[in-house]
C-alpha positions in Angstrom: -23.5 35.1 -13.3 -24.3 32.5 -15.9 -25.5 29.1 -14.5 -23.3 27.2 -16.7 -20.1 27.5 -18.8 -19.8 25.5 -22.2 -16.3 26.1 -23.3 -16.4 24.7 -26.6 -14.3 23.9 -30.0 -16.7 23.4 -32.0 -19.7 25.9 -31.2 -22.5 24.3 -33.5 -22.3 21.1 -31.6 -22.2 22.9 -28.0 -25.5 24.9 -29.7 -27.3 21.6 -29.8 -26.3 20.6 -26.3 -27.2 23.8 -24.9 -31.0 24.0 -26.6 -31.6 20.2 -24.8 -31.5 22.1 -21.7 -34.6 23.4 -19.6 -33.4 26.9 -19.9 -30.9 27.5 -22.7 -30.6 31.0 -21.5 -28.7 29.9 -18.2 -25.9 28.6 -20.4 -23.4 30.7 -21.2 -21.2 29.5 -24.8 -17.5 30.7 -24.9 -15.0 29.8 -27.9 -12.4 27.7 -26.7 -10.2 30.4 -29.0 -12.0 33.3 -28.2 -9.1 36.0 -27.4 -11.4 37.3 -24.5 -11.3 34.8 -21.5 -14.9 34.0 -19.9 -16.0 36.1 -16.9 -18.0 35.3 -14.1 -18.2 32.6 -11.6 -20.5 29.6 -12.9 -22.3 26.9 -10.9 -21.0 24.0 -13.7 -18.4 24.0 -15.8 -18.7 21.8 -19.4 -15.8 21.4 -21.8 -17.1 20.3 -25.1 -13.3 20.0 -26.9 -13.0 17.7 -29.5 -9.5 18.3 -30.3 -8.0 18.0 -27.0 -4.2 19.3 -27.8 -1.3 20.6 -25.9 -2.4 24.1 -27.2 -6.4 23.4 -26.4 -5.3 22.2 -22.8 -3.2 25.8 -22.0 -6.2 27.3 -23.2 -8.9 25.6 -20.9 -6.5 25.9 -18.2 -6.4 29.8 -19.0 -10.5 29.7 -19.4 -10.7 27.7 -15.6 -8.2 30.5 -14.0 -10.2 33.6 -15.5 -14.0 32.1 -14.3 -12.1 31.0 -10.5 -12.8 27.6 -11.6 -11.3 25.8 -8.8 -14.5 24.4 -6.5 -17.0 24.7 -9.7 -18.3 21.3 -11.0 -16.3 20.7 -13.9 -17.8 17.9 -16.3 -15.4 17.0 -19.4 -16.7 15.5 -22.7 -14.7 12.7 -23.6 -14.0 13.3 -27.8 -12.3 9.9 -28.9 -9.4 8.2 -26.3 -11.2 8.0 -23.5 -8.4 6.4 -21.6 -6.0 9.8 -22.4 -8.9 12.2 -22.0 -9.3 10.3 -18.5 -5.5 11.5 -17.2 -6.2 15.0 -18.6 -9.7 15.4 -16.6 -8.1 14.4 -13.6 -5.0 17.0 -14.4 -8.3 19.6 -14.8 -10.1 18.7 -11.8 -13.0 17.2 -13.6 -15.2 14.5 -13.9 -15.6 12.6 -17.5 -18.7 12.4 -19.6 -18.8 10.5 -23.0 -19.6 12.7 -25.9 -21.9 11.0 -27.6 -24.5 10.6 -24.4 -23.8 14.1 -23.7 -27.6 14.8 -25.4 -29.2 12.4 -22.8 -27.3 12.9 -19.7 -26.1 16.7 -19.2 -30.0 18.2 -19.4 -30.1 15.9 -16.2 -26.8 17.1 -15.1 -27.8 20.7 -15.2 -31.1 20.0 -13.4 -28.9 18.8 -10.3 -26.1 21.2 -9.8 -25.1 20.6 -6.3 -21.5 18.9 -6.7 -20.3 16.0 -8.9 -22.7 13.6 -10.7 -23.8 12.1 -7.1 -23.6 8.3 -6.8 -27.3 7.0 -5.9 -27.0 5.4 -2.6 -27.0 1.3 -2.9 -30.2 0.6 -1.9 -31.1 -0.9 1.9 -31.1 -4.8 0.7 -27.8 -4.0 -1.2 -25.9 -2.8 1.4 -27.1 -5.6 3.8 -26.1 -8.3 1.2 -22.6 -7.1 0.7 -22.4 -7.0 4.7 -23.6 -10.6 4.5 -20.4 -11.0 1.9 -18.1 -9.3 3.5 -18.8 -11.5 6.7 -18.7 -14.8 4.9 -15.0 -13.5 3.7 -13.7 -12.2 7.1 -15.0 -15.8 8.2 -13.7 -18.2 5.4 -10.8 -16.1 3.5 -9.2 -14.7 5.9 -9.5 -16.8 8.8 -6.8 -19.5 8.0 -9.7 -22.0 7.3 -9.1 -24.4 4.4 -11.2 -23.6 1.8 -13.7 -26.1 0.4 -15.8 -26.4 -2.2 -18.7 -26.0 -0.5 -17.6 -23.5 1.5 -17.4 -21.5 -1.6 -20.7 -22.5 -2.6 -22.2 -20.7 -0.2 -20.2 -17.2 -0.7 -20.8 -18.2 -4.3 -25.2 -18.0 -3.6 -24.7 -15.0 -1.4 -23.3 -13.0 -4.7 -25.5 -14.7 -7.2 -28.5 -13.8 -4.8 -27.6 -10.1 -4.4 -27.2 -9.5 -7.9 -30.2 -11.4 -9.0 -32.2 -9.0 -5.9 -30.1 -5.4 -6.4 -28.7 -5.2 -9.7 -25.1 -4.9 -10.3 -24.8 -1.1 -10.0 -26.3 -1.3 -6.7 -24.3 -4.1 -5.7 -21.0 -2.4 -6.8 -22.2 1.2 -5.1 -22.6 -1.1 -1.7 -19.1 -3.0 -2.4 -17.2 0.4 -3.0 -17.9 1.7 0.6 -15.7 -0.8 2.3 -12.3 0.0 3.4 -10.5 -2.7 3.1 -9.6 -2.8 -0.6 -8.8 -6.8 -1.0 -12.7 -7.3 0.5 -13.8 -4.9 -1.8 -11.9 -6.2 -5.1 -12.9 -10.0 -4.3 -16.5 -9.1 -4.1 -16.4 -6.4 -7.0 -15.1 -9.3 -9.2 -17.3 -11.9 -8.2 -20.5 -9.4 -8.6 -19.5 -8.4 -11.9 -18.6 -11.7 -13.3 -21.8 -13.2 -11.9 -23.9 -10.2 -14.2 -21.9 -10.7 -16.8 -22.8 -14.3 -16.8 -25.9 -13.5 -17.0 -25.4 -11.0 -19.7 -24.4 -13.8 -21.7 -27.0 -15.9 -21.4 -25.4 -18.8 -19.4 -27.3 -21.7 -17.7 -27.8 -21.6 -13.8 -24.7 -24.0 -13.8 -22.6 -22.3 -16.1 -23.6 -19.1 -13.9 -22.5 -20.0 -10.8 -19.3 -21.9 -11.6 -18.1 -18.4 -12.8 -19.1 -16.5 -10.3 -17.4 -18.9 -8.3 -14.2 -19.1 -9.8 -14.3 -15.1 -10.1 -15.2 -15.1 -5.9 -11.8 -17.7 -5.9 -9.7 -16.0 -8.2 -7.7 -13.6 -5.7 -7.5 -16.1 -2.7 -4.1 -16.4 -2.9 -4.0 -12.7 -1.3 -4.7 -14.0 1.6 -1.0 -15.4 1.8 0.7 -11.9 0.9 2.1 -9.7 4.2 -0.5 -7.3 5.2 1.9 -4.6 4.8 2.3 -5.4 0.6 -1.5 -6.1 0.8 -3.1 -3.0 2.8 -0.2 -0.6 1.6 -1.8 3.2 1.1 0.1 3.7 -2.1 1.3 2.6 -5.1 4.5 -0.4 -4.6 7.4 -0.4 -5.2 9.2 -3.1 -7.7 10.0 -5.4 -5.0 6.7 -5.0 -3.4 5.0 -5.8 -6.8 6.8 -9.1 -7.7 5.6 -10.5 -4.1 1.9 -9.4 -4.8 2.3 -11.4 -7.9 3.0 -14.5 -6.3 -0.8 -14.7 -5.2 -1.8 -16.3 -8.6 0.6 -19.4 -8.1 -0.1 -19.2 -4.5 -4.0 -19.6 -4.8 -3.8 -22.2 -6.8 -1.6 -24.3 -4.7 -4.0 -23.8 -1.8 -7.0 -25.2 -3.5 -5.1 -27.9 -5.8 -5.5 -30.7 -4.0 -8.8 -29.5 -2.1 -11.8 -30.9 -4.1 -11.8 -28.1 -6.9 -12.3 -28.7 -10.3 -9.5 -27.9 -13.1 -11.7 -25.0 -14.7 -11.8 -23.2 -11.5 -8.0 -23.8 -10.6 -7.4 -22.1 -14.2 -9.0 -18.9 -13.4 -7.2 -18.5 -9.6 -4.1 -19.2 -11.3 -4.3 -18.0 -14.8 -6.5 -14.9 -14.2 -3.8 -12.1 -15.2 -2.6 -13.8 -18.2 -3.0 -11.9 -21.6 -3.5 -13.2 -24.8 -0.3 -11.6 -26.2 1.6 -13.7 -23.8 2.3 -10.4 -21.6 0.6 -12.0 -18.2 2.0 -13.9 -15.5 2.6 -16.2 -14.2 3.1 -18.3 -17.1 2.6 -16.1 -20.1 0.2 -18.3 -21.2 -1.2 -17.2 -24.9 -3.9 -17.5 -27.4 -6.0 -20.7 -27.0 -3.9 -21.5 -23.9 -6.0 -19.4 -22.0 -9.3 -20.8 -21.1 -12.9 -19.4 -22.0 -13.8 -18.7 -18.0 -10.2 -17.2 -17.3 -11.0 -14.9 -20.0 -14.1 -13.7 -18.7 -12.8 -13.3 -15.2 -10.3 -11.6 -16.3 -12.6 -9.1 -18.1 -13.8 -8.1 -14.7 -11.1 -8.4 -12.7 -9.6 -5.5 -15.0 -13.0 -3.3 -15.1 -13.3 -3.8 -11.2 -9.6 -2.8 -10.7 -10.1 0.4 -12.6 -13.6 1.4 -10.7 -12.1 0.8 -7.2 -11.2 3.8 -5.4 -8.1 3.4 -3.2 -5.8 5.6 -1.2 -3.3 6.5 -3.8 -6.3 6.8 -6.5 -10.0 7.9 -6.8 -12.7 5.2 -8.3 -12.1 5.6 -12.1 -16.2 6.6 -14.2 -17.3 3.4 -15.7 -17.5 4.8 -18.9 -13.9 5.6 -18.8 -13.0 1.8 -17.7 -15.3 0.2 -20.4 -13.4 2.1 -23.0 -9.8 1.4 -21.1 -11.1 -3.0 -21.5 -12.1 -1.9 -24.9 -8.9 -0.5 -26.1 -6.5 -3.7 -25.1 -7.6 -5.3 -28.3 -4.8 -7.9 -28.6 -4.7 -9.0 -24.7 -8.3 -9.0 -24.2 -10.6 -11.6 -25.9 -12.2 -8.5 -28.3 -15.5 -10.4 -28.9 -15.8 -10.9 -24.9 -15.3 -7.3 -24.2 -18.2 -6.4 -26.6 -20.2 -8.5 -24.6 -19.2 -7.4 -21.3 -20.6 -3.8 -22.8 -24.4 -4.4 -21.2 -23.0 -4.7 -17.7 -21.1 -1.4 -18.0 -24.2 0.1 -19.5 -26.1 -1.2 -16.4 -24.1 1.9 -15.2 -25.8 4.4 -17.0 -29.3 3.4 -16.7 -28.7 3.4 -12.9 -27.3 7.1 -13.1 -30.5 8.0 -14.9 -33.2 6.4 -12.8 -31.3 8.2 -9.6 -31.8 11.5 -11.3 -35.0 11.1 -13.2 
């Protein structure tokens, strides 16, 4: 039995993969087009396909059949779209892996072949701050209190401390374990805005005005039936338009409560799309504000990393490259900068398995 299975198109470049491993001997190459299918059973599975066709996918699926892939770690290498290659790994069973960090990640892989790359658990003072957050929401979001500016202030220091103490990767591994999937959105957003403020360089002031806005920018939910809101599946058409209300909605409950216009722009304005696609007001170009643009950023990339009933928790890599492709809705030059939080990520995954 080999340890692992490099099913390959393109057998130089699988070579170099498999000589970055401790023991190139435990991997096993086979030609994607090989007329002989692998044998064995194999403790990981790695398809290194660059041309991922109709034709090639038949022929993985054949290779995945003949080992009695189902149950084996099965890591994809992402060759080019990463938001198609995404839908076919999920089709395989299989977990993505960009290509191009394939060299610096998969030696590690290999070392730790015991099931899926594993999350590191959030650490002890990450978990305990998003506890902290998810109190302050239960207490001022949801419990018919009028919202104030200096109420959000204070949910607004809770985030900004927590990332400034954890790190965004272990403040979004702490977030992801909650159930209840508006808590976990509001704070995603608000965590990842508030490091990618930071990526950016803003002041302290700058800082926390978007982390608050991003903390604000889905209050409106609050006002949508639980049974739209906490649905376990996808809506239906009907169900959908009321869920889109809660931009308009938010921002009638805080318009005439003490906050300023900037902030009101990103509760309201937040899905809006430079291509004039968004709602509620298909607001376009240099209509749409700096900070909306920015929350918006991260209300996407949260979105797609969020595991919920009818979906599992999209890799970030895969939702980095999904923000990166909607060149023409999203501010391109923003996106590029929101790359360093994403990458956050990755360094993360490597310190757990160093």
């Amino acid at each position: 039995m080999s340890e692992l299975l490099l099913i390959s198109d393109d057998l130089r470049h699988s070579e170099r993969l498999a000589r970055g491993f401790d023991d190139p001997r435990s991997c096993h190459l086979h030609d994607l087009y090989d007329a002989e299918p692998p044998s064995g059973r194999p403790s990981l599975i790695v398809s290194d396909v660059k041309d991922l066709t109709s034709d090639a996918l038949v022929r993985l699926r054949r290779c995945l059949d003949a080992v009695h892939g189902q149950g084996v770690p099965h890591i994809l290498l992402v060759h080019g779209h990463a938001a198609r290659a995404e839908v076919q790994a999920r089709l395989l069973g299989a977990e993505t892996l960009p290509a191009a960090k394939a060299l610096r990640l998969l030696p590690v892989r290999v070392r730790d072949r015991a099931g899926p790359f594993p999350p590191k658990p959030a650490s002890a003072s990450a978990r305990r701050h998003a506890s902290e957050a998810g109190r302050y929401l239960d207490a001022v979001f949801f419990s018919g209190e009028t919202l104030t500016p200096d109420l959000a202030d204070t949910g607004t220091e809770l985030v900004a401390r927590a990332i400034h103490e954890t790190g965004i990767a272990d403040w979004v591994r702490a977030v992801q374990r909650f159930d209840d999937v508006t808590h976990q959105h509001i704070l995603l957003v608000a965590g990842l805005s508030a490091a990618f403020a930071y990526a950016l360089g803003l002041n302290a002031a700058d800082r926390h005005h978007l982390a608050k806005a991003a903390l604000l920018h889905d209050v409106g939910k609050t006002r949508i039936p639980a049974a739209i809101l906490n649905k376990p599946g996808r809506l239906d058409p009907d169900e959908l338009q009321v869920m889109r209300t809660h931009a308009a909605i938010g921002h009638a409950m805080l318009a005439n409560s003490g906050f300023d216009a900037a902030t009101l722009a990103v509760v309201r304005s937040h899905h809006e799309m430079l291509d004039g696609s968004g709602y509620p007001d298909g607001l376009r170009d240099r209509a749409i504000p700096d900070r909306v643009r920015l929350v918006t950023i991260s209300d996407i990339y949260a979105a797609l990393i969020e595991r919920r009933p009818y979906k599992s928790a999209m890799s970030e890599a895969a939702a980095l490259a999904i923000i990166e492709s909607m060149a023409g809705r999203l501010d391109a030059d923003l996106v590029r900068a929101f790359r360093p939080v994403a990458d956050a990520f990755d360094a993360a995954a490597m310190g757990a398995t160093a």
